[in-house]
C-alpha positions as MATLAB code, in Angstrom:
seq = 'XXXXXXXXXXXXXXXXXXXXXXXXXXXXXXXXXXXXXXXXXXXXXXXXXXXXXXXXXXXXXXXXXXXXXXXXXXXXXXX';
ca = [
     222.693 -109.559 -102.338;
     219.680 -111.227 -104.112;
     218.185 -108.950 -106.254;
     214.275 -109.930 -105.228;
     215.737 -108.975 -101.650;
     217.361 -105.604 -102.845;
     216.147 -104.792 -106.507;
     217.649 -101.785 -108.573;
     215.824  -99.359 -107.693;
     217.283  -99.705 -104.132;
     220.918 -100.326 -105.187;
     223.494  -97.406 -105.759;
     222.959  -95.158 -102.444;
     225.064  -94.902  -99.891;
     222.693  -96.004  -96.866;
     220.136  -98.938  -97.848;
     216.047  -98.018  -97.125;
     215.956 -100.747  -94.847;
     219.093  -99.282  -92.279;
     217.924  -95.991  -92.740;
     214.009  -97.431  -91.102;
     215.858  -99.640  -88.907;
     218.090  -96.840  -87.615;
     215.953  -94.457  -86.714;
     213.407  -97.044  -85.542;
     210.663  -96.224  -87.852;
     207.409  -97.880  -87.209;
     205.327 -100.100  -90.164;
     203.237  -96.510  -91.751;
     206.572  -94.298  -91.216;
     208.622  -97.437  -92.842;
     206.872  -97.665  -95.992;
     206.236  -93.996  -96.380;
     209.989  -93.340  -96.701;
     210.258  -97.009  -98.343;
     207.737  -95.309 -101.228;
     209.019  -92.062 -101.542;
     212.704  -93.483 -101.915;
     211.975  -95.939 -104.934;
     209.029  -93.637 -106.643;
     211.890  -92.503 -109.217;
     213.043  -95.517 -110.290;
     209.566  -98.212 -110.466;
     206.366  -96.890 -110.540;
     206.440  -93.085 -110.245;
     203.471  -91.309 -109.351;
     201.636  -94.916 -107.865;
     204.674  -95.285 -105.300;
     204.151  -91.655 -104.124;
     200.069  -92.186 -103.729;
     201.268  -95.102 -101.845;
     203.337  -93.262  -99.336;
     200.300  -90.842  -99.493;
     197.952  -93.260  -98.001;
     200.366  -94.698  -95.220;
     200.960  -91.134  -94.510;
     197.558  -90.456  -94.024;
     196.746  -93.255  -91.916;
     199.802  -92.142  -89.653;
     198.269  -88.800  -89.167;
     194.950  -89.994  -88.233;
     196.948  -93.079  -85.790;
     198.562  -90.026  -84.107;
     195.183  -87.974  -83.610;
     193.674  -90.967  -82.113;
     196.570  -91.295  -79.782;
     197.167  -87.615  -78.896;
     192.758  -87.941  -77.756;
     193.550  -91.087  -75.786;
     196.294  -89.486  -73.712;
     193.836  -86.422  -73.424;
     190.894  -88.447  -72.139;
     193.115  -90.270  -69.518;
     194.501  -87.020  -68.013;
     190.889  -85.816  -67.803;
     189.505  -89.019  -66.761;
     186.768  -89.722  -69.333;
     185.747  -89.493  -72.666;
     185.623  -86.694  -75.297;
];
């Protein structure tokens, strides 16, 4: 495979990042969350893993917003 399509640092496991997101249907923050974490060993460390950090944060606060949503429509207004 082309190597600016799969570089090194996801070559030599046994499942590649991208089945592993498409598998289990992982949405754009949870994709590059485990897309960061995976590859933080081999490129760029400790900048890869504040990466995931951020999309991980802006999952959490995607999922409060979406757990109040479904709150206010079973109540009927706003919180």
């Amino acid at each position: 495979m082309n190597k600016k399509i799969n570089p090194d640092y996801y070559i030599g496991s046994k499942i590649q990042v991208s089945e592993f997101i498409s598998e289990f249907n992982l949405n754009y923050f949870e994709g590059n969350i485990i897309k960061y974490v995976v590859r933080h060993r081999q490129k760029n460390g400790v900048e890869d893993l504040e990466k995931a950090k951020w999309y991980l944060e802006k999952l959490i606060k995607k999922e409060k917003y979406q757990e109040l949503d479904e709150i206010e429509k079973r109540v009927g207004g706003t919180i």
